[in-house]
LOLO-552513 format. One record per atom (N, C-alpha, C): x, z, y. Coordinates in steps of 0.2 Angstrom, whole numbers, plus 2048, in hexadecimal, padded with zeros to 3 digits. Example, Ala and Ser with C-alpha at 12.3 -4.5 7.8 and 13.67 -1.06 7.14 Angstrom:
8428277E4 83E8277EA 8428277F0 8408237F5 8448247FB 840827800 
This chain:
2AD262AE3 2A8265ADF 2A726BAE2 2A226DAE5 29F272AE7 29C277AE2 29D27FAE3 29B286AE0 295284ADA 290281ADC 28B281AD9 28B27AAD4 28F276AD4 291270AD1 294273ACB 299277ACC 29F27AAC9 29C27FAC3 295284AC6 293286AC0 28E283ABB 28A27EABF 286279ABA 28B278AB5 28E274AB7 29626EAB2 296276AAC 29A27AAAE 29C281AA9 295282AA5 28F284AA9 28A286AA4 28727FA9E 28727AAA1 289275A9C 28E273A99 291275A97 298274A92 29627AA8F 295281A90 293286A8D 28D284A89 286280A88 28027EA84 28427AA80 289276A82 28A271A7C 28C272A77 29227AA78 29727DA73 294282A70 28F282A73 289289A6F 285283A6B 28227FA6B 27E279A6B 282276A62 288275A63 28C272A5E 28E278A5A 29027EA5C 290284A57 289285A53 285285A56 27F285A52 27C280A4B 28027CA4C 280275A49 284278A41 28727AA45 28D27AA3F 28D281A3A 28A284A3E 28828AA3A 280288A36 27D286A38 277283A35 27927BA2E 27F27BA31 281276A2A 284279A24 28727FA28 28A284A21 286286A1C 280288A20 27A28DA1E 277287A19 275282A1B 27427BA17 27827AA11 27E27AA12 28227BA09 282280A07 280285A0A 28028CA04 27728CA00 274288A03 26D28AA01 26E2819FC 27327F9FD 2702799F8 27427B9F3 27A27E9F3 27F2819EE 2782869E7 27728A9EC 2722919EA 26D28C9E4 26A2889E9 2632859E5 2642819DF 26927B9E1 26C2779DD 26C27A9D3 26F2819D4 2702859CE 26C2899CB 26928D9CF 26028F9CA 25F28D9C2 25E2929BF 25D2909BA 2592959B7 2522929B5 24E2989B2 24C29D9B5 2492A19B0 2482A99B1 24C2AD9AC 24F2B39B3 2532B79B1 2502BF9B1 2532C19AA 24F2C89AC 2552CC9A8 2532D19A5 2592D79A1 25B2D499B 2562D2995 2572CD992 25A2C5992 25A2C4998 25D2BC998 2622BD99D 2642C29A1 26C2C19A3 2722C19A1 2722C499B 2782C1996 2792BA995 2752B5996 2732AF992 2762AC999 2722AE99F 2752AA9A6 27D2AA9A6 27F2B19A4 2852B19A7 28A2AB9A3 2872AD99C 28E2A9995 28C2A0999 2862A299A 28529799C 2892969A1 2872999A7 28A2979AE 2922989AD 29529F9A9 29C29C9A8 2A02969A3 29A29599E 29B29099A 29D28799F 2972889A4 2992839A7 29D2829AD 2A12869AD 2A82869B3 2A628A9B8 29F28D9B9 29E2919BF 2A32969C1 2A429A9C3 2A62A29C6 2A42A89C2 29C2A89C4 2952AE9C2 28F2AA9C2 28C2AE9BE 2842AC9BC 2822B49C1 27B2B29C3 2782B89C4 2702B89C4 26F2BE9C5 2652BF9C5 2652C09CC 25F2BC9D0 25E2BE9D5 2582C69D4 2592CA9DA 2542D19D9 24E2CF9D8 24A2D39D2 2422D29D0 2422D79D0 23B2DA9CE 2392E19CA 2392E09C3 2392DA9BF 2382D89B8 23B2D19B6 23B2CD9BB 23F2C69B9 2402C29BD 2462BF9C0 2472BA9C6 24C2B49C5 24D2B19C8 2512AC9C5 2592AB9C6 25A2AA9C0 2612A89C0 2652A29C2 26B2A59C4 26D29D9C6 2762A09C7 2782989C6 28129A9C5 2832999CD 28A29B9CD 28C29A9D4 29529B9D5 2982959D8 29E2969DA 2A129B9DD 29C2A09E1 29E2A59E4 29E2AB9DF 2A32AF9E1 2A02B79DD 29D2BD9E1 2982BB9E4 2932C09E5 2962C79E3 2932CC9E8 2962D49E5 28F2D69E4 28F2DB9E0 28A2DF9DF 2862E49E4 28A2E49EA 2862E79F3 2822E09F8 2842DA9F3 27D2D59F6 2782D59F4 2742D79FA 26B2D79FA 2682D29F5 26B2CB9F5 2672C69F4 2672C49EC 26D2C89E8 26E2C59E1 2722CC9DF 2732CB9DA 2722D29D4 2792CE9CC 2802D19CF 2862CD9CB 2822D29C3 2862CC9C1 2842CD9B8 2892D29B4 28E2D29B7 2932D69B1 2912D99AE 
């Protein structure tokens, strides 16, 4: 096998482990987005976070949370405990 054989072969097995990591992080990405939507529940504002929280622990969740709005956004429960330094949701404690 000749120089030029030898680095084709390498940069091809390099596309396919890059090629299948890709896969796999895009499947993660995939349960987390069906986990997320799956639980939605409603609209969530200052007045109905209390409500998300008591339900989503009533039914074996983790935390209820509001996503950020100006006035009211939606709530939804979740097996993770989100911190209160994530951009994308807003813990209820």
């Amino acid at each position: 096998m000749n120089s030029s054989n030898q680095i084709f072969a390498v940069v091809f097995l390099m596309m396919l482990f890059l090629i299948a990591d890709m896969n796999s992080v895009e499947g993660q990405n995939e349960e987390i987005r069906w986990q997320i939507s799956k639980t939605f529940r409603g609209n969530c504002s200052v007045q109905t976070k209390g409500k998300c929280k008591t339900d989503c622990l009533s039914e074996g969740f983790k935390n209820g949370y509001c996503t950020r709005r100006r006035r009211a956004g939606f709530c939804f429960c979740s097996t993770h405990d989100f911190t209160r330094g994530n951009s994308s949701v807003h813990n209820l404690v």
